[in-house]
MITI-916180 format. One record per residue (C-alpha): x, z, y. Coordinates in steps of 0.1 Angstrom, whole numbers, plus 2048, in hexadecimal, padded with zeros to 3 digits. Example, Ala and Ser with C-alpha at 12.3 -4.5 7.8 and 13.67 -1.06 7.14 Angstrom:
2
87B84E7D3
8898477F5
//
This chain:
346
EB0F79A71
ECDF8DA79
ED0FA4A97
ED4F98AB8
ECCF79AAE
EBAF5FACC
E9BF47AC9
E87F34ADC
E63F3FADE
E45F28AE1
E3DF3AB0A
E52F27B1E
E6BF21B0B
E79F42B13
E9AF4BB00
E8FF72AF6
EA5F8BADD
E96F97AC2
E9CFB4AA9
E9EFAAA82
E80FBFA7E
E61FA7A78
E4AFAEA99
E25FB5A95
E0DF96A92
DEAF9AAA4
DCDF9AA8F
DB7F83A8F
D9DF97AA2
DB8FA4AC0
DB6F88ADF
DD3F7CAE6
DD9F62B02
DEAF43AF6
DEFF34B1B
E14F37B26
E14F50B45
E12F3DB65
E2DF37B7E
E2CF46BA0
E24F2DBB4
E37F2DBD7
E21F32BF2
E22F17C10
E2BF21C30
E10F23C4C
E0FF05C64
E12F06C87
DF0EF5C93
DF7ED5CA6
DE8ED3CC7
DDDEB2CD8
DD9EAECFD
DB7E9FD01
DBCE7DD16
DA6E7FD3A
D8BE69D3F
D9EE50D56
DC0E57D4C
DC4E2DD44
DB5E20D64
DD5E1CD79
DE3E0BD54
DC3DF4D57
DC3DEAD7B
DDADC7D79
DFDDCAD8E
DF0DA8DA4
E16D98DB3
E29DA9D99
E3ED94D89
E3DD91D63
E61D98D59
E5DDB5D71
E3BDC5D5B
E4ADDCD45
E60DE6D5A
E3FDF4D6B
E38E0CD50
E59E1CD43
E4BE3CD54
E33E50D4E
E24E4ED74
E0EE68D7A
DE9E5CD8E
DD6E78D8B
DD2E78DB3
DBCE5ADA6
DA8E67D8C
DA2E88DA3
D95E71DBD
D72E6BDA6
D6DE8EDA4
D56EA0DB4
D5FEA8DD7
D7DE88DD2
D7AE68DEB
D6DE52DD1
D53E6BDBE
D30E56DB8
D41E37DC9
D3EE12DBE
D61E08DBC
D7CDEDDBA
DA0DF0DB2
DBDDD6DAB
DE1DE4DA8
E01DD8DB8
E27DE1DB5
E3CDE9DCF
E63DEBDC8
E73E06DDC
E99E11DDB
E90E39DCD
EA3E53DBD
E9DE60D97
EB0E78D80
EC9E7ADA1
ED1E52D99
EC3E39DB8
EB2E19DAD
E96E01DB5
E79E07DA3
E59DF3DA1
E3DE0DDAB
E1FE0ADA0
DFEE0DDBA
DD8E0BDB7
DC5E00DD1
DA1E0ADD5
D86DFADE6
D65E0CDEB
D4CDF1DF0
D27DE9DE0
D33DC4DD3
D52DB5DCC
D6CDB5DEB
D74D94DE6
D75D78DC8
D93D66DD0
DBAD6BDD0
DD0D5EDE8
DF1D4BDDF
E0ED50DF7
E2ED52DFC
E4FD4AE15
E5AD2CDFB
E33D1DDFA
E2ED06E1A
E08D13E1C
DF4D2DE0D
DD9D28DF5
DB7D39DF0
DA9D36DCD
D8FD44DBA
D9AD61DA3
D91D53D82
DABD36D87
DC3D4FD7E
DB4D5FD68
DABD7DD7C
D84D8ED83
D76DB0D87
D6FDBFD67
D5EDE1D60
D75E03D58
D62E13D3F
D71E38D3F
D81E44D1A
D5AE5CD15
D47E3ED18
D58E20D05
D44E25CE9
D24E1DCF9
D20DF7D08
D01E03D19
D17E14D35
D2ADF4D3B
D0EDEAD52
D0DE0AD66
D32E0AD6F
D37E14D90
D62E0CD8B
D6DDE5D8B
D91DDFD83
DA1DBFD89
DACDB1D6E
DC1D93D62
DBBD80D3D
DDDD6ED40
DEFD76D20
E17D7FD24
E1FD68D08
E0AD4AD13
E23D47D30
E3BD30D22
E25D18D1A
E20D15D43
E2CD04D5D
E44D13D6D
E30D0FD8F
E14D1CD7E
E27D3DD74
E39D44D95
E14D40DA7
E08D62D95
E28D75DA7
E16D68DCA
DF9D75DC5
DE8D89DDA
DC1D99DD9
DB1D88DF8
D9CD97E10
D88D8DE28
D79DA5E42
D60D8EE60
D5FDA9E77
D87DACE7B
D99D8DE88
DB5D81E6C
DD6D86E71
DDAD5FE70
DC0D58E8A
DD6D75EA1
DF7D69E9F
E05D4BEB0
E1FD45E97
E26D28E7D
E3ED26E62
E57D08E5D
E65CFBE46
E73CDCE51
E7BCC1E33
EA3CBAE39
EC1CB5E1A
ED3CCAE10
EBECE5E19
E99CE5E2D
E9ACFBE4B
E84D18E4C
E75D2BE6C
E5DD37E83
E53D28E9E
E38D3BEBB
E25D24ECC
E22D3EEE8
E43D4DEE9
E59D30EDC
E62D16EF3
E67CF4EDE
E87CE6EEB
E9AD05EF2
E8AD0EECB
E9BCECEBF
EBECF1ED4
EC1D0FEC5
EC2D02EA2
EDACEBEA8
EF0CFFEBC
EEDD13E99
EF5CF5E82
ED8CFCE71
EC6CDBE7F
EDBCB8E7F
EDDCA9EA7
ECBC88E92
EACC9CE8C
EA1CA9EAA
E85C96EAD
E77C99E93
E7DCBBE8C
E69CBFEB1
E4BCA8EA5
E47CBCE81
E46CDCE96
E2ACD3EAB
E16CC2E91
E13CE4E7D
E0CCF7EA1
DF0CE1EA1
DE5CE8E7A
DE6D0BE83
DD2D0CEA6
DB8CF8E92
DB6D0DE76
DB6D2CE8C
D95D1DE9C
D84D11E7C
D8CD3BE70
D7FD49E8C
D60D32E8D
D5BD37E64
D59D5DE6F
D40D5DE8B
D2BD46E74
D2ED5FE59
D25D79E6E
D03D68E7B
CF9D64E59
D00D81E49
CE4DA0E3E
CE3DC0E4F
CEADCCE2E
D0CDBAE28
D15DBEE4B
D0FDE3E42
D26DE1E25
D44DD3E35
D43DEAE54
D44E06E3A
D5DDF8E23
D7BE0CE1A
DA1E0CE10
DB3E25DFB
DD3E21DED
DE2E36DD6
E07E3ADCA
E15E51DAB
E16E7ADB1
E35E89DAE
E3BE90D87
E5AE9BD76
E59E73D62
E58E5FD7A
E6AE57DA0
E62E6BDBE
E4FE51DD3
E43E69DEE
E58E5FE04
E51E3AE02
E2EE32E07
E1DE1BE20
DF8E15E2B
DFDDF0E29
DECDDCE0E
DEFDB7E13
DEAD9FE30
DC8D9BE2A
DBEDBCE23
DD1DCDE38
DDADF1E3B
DC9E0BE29
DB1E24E37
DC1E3FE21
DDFE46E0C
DDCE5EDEF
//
């Protein structure tokens, strides 16, 4: 082989020169590796760890509780922030209103014009209210609203509603603890996508729902007032009003309407007659409540008599958080009609 000249070795198939002189072979006895030299191999970077925040022990209970009266289009709505309730979690800690207290909560929304991200809009906020109470505050819902002629108190479960146990995120792999919950959540089976296979009645009931409540040793708001709501039958368009039995003076009441043109001259009679036939209804079913209640009363144990006096209200909105509204400045004490106001806001 001439000088200079290139081949290609059997080690990697490295290209190597080589002198004409014939190189040395190893002897048979000299060791000689005949593995090609490893490559380097390139060394991986080092990982940044990755750090997961550990969810709290009640961070899903407001997410459990079900929105009663929200409407369904309205639900997700609900949940496009990222609310902050640890006011509500706190509140089973030691030293918090609810630590080692039997408990039940149902949720609500209340839409309030509020400002976020310096934009104003109304927002459907999110509340829990809590009831500390050694059984169930109630087992019925009541159906109501200005478009309904009269309410209607029904059992829960014809909605599809009852109080379930919240089994904390420590203790939902043991079933035992199920039975020892001291938190109840109210909670509704109705599927989403069930709906439009409803009636549309049936749909439009859940938005008028309300939790019901009924407390013996406080006269109801119905049995107070001396009000009835009308909603006289006419075409085009039924007439609707209040009418106080105590304040209201019938003819004037009537005149009034049409003077308005809200009542034809033609109806006046009857108009007059449908108004005191549902003053009647009402003083009648004002009696029967207050007489249901002093029955009650009589017949009820120390122990439940007890448990009502001591009975008590919390409600609790979202804490200010950096992803969700500001509702500070919109909270109210009041509940529902039946339950009332609450006996603290948090």
């Amino acid at each position: 082989m001439r000088k200079g000249a290139k081949r290609k070795t059997k080690h990697n198939d490295v290209v190597e020169e080589e002198e004409s002189q014939p190189q040395p072979q190893p002897q048979p006895n000299e060791k000689q590796s005949t593995k090609a030299p490893s490559r380097a191999k390139p060394s991986k970077p080092h990982s940044q760890p990755e750090f997961f925040e550990d969810k709290r022990n009640l961070e899903d209970l407001w997410r459990e509780t079900f929105p009663v009266g929200t409407e369904w289009d309205q639900l997700d709505s609900v949940y496009q922030y990222k609310w902050d309730f640890s006011n509500l979690e706190n509140a089973f800690e030691e030293g918090g209103v609810l630590h080692g207290e039997k408990v039940y909560l149902f949720g609500c929304t209340e839409p309030q014009l509020v400002w976020f991200k310096d934009e104003s809009k109304v927002v459907c906020i999110p509340v829990v209210v809590t009831v500390v109470s050694p059984f169930p505050p109630s087992d019925k819902i009541g159906i109501n609203s200005v478009q309904r002629e009269a309410e209607e108190i029904i059992p829960m479960k014809q909605m599809k509603m009852d109080w379930v146990p919240y089994i904390p995120l420590e203790k939902r792999e043991s079933q035992v603890d199920r039975l020892k919950s001291q938190i109840f959540i109210l909670s509704c089976t109705q599927r989403r996508a069930a709906l439009k296979h409803l009636k549309l009645d049936r749909v439009k009931k859940y938005e008028y729902c309300l939790p019901y409540f009924y407390q013996p040793f406080k006269e109801d708001e119905l049995e107070q007032s001396t009000e009835v709501q009308i909603m006289f039958p006419l075409e085009p368009k039924p007439i609707f009003c209040e009418f106080d039995w105590e304040l209201d003076e019938l003819e004037e009441f009537t005149d009034q309407l049409i003077q308005e043109e809200e009542l034809p001259e033609d109806q006046k009679v009857a108009f007059k007659e449908f108004v005191k036939e549902k003053v009647r209804e009402a003083k009648k079913a004002n009696r029967e409540a207050r007489e249901a209640r002093r029955k009650a009363i009589e017949e009820m144990s120390e122990e439940t008599k007890a448990a009502f006096e001591n009975m008590r209200f919390y409600k609790f909105y979202p804490v200010k958080s950096p992803d969700a509204p500001d509702v500070s400045n919109v909270k109210s004490p009041f509940i529902n009609r039946y339950y009332g106001k609450a006996h603290m806001v948090l």
